[in-house]
C-alpha positions as CSV (number, residue, x, y, z in Angstrom):
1,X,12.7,89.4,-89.7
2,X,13.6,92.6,-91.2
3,X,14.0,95.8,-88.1
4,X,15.4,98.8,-88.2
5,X,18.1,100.2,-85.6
6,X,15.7,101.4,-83.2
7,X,13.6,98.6,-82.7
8,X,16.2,95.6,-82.4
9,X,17.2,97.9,-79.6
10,X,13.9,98.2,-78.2
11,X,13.2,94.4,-78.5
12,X,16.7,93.6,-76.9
13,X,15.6,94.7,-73.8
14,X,13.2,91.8,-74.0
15,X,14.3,88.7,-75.6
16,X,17.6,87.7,-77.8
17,X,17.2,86.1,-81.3
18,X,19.5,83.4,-81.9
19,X,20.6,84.8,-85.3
20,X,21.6,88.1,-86.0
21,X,22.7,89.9,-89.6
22,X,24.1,93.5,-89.6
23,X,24.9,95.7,-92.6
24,X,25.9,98.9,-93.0
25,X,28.5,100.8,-94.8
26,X,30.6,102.4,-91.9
27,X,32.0,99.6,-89.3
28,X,31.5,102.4,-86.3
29,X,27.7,101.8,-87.5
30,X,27.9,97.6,-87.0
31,X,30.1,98.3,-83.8
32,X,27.7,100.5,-81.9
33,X,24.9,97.1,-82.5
34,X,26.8,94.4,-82.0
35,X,27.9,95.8,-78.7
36,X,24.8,95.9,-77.9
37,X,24.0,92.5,-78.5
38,X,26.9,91.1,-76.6
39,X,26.1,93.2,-74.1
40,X,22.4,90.9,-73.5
41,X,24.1,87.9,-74.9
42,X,26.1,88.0,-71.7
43,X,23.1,88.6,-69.2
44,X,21.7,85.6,-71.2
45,X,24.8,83.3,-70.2
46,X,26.7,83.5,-73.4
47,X,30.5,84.3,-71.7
48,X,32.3,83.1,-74.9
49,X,33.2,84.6,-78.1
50,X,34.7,83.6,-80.9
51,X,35.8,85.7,-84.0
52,X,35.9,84.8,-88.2
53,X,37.1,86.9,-90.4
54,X,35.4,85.7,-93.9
55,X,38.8,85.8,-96.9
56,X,39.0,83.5,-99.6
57,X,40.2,80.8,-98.1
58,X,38.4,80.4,-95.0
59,X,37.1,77.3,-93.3
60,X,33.2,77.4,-92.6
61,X,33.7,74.2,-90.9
62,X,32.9,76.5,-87.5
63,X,29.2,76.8,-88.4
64,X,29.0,72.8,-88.1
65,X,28.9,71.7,-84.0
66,X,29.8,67.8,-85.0
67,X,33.7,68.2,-84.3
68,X,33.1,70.8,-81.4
69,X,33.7,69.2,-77.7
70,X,31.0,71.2,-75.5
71,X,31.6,70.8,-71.6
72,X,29.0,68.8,-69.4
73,X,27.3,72.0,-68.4
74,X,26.7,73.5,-72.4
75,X,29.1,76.0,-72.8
76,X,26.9,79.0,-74.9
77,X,29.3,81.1,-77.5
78,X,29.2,84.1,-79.7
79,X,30.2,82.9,-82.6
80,X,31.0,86.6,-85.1
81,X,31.3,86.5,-88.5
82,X,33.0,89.6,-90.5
83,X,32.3,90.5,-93.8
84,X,34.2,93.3,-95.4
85,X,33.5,94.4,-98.8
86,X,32.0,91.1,-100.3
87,X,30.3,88.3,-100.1
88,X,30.5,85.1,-98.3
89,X,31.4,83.5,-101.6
90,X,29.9,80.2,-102.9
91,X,31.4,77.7,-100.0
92,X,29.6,80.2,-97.3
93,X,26.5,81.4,-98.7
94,X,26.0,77.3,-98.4
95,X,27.2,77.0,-95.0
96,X,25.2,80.0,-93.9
97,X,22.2,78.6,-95.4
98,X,22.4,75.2,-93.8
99,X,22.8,76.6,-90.3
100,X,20.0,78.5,-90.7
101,X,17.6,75.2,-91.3
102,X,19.4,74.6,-88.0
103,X,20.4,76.8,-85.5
104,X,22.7,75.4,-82.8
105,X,21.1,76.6,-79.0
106,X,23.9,77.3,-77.7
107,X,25.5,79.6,-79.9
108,X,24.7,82.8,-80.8
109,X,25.4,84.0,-84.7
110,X,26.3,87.6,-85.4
111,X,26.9,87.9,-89.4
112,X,28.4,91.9,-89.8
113,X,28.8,92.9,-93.4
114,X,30.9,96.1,-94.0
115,X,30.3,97.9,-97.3
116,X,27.9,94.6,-98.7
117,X,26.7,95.8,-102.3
118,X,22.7,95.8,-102.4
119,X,22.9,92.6,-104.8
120,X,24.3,91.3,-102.3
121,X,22.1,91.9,-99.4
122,X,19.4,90.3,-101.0
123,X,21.0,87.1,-102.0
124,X,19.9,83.8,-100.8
125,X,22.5,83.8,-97.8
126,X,21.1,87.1,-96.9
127,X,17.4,86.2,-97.1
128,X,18.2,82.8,-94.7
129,X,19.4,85.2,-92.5
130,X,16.5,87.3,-92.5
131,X,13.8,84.0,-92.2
132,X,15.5,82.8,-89.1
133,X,16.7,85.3,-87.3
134,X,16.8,89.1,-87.5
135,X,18.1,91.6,-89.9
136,X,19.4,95.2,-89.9
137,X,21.2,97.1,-93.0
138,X,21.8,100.8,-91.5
139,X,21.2,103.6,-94.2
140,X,24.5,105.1,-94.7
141,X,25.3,108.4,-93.2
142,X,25.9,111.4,-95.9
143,X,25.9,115.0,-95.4
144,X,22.4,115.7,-94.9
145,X,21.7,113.0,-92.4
146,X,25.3,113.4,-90.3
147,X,23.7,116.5,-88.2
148,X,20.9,114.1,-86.7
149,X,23.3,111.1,-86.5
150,X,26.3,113.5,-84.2
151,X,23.1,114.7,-82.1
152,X,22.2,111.5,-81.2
153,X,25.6,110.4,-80.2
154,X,25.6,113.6,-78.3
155,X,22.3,112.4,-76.6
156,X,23.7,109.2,-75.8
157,X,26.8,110.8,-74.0
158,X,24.5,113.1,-72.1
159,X,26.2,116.0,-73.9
160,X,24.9,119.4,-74.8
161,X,25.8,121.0,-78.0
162,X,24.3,124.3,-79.4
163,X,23.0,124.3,-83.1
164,X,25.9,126.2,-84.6
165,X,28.6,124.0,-82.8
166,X,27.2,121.4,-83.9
167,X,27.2,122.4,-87.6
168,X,30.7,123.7,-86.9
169,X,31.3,119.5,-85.6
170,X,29.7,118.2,-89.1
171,X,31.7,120.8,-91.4
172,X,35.0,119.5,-89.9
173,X,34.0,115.6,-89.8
174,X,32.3,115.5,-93.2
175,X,32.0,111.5,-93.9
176,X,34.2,110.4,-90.9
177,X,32.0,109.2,-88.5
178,X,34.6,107.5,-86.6
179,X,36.7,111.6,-86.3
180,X,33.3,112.8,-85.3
181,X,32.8,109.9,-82.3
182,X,36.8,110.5,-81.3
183,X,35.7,114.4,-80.9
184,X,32.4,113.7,-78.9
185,X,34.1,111.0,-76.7
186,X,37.0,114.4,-76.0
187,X,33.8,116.6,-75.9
188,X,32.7,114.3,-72.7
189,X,35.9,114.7,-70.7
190,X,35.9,118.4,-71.4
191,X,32.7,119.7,-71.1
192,X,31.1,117.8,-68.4
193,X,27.4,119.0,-67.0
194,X,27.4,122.1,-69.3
195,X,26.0,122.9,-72.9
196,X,29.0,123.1,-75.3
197,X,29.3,126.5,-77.5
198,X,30.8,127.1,-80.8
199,X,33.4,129.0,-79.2
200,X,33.9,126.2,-76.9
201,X,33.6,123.5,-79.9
202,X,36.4,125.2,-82.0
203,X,38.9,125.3,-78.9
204,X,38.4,121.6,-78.7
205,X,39.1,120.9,-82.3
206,X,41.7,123.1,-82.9
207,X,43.7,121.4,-79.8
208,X,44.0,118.4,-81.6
209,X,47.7,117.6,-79.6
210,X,46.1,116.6,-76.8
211,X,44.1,113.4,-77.8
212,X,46.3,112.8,-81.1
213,X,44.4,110.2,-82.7
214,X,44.5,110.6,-86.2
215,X,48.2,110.9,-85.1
216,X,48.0,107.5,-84.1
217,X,46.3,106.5,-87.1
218,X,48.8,108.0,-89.7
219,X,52.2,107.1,-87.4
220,X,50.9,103.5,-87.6
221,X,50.4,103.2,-91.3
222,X,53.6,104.6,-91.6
223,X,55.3,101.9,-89.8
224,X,56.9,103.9,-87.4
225,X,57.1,101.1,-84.5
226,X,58.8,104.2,-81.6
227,X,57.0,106.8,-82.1
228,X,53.3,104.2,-82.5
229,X,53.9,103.3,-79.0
230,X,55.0,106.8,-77.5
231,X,51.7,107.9,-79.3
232,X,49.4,104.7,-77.5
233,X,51.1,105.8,-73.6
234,X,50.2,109.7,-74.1
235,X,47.1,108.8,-75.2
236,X,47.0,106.6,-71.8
237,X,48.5,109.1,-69.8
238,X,45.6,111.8,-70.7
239,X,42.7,109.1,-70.1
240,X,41.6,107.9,-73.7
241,X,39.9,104.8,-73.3
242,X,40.7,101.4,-75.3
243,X,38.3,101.6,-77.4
244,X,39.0,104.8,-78.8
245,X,42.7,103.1,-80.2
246,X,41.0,100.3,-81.1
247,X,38.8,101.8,-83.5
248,X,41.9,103.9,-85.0
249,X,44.3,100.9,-85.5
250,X,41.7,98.1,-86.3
251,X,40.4,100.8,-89.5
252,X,43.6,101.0,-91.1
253,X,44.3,97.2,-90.7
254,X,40.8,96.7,-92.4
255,X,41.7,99.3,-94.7
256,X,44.8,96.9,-95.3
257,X,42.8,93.9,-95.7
258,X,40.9,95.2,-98.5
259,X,43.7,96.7,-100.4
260,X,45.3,93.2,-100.2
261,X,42.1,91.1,-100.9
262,X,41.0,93.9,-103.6
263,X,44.4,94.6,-105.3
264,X,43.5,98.5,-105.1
265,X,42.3,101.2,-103.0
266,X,39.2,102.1,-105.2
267,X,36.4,101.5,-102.5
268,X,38.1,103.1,-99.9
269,X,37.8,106.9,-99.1
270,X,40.8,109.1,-98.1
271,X,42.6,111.9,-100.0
272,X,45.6,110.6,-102.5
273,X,48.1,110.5,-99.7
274,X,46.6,108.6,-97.7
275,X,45.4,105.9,-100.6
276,X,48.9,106.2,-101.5
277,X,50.8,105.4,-98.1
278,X,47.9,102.5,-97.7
279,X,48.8,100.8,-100.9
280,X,52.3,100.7,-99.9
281,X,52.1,99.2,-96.8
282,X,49.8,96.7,-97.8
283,X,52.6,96.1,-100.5
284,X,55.2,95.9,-97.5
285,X,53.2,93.5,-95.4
286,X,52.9,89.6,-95.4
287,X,49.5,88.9,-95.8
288,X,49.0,86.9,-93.2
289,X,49.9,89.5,-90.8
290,X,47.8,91.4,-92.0
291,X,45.1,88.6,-91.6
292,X,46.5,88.1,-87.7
293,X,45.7,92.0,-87.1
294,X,42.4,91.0,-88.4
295,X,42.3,88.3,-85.6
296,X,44.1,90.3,-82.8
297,X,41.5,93.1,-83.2
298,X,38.5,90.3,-82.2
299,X,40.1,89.5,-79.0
300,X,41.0,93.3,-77.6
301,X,37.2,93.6,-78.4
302,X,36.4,90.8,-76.5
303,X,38.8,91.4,-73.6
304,X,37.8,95.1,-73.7
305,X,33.7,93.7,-73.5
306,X,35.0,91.4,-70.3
307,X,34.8,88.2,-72.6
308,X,38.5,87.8,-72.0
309,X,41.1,88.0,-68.9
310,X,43.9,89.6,-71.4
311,X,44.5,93.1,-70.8
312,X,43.5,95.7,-73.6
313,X,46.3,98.3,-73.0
314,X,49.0,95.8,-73.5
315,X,47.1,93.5,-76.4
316,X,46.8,97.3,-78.1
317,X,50.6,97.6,-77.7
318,X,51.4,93.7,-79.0
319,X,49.1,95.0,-81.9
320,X,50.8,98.2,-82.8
321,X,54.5,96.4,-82.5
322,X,53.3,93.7,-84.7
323,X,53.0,96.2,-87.8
């Protein structure tokens, strides 16, 4: 079945499909949901989770339950499959189709698909999907619908922003949705209990040494291991949660995934020095770290969600040092 956003919210509250499928072109967009379903997949009893990245050469043999040991008391897992860019490919479009026919009760299938061309989305892999379980593909956000989309983030932070600061907030965040979330999250610790002026609005983004986290992002890229980490413990130090470093190191490690899977940086947006810096890390890097980051990022986003007894702050560090 087909929903949009709002009412696979609205029916969360009530019951959990056993099959979900999530597109949309901006990850923050698949994050905000899945959360969201984890978050009642763990009130339902589901206290595992397990992460695949789909690449070329990845083994669907996951989706199949006859080599998988389960405990005497039915273990129930989140099993989360990430598309970026593409496809399932041939080997997975089949997989996903047969586990649809079915479904294993005690696991619970998240399919994400970043950036899914609309061919794609209603392929037969995509349409099993939709049968069975449930499906959402979030209209991507552009300049006329950002204003609404940063007002309800606002709303959902309990924040209060005036008309003209927010316009002032879209102007500067133009097509970065995740630079828009990092400046409403600062908003939240700034303005507390009190509407939130233009004047007020252009003080907290010109100040941008205090939360430095496109800093983070570009120090990272660059390889620069010292500075990375002195970067991660001021961030720390001022009280920026986990999540907010997640998001900035796990998008330019996707970012490097799809320059390596791709062989260029054409569907990825950024000005020329960034597109340029990317391609030459992603030149620098073994792929299979690259594919490890990918893996890494899973599990600080399960230990950050409680589905894990490792500590965020120091799996964000092991991250960071790995690159």
């Amino acid at each position: 079945m087909k929903l949009s956003r709002s009412f696979l919210i609205e029916g969360l509250k009530k019951e959990i499909s056993d099959i979900y499928a999530l597109f949309a072109d901006e990850p923050i967009q698949i994050i905000e949901l899945t959360d969201k379903i984890i978050e009642k997949a763990k009130a339902e009893g589901f206290q595992e989770k397990e992460t695949h990245i789909v690449t070329k050469d990845i083994d669907w043999s996951f989706l199949s339950s006859q080599n998988e040991n389960f405990d005497l008391f039915g273990s129930k897992k989140i099993l989360e499959v990430k598309l970026i860019g593409s496809g399932p490919g041939n080997k997975g479009s089949k997989a996903l189709k047969e586990y649809c026919l079915n479904p294993d009760p005690n696991k619970l299938l998240i399919v994400t698909a970043e950036g899914l061309e609309k061919k794609q989305q209603g392929s037969a892999w995509s349409k099993a999907l939709e049968e069975r379980g449930t499906l959402v593909i979030e209209p991507a956000i552009n300049k006329l619908s950002m204003s609404k989309w940063i007002e309800d983030k606002a709303a959902s932070m309990n924040l209060k922003i005036d008309k003209q600061a927010l316009h002032l907030l879209c102007d500067k965040n133009e097509g970065n949705l995740n630079g828009a979330i990092q400046e409403l999250m600062k908003l939240s610790l700034l303005f507390q209990n009190q509407e939130i002026s233009i004047h007020d609005m252009e003080k907290s983004i010109s100040d941008g040494s205090k939360f430095g986290i496109f800093d983070l992002s570009n120090v990272f890229l660059e390889g620069d291991k010292k500075k990375t980490m002195k970067i991660i413990e001021s961030l720390r130090a001022e009280g920026v949660q986990p999540p907010l470093l997640l998001w900035a190191l796990s998008k330019e490690i996707y970012n490097l995934f799809k320059v390596v899977e791709e062989g260029n940086t054409k569907n990825i947006w950024g000005p020329r020095y960034y597109l340029e810096l990317l391609s030459k890390r992603a030149n620098d890097l073994p792929r299979v770290k690259i594919k490890t980051g990918l893996k890494d990022i899973a599990e600080i986003d399960a230990s950050i969600k409680g589905l894990s007894d490792k500590s965020p702050w120091q799996s964000i560090r092991d991250l960071a040092m790995k690159f």
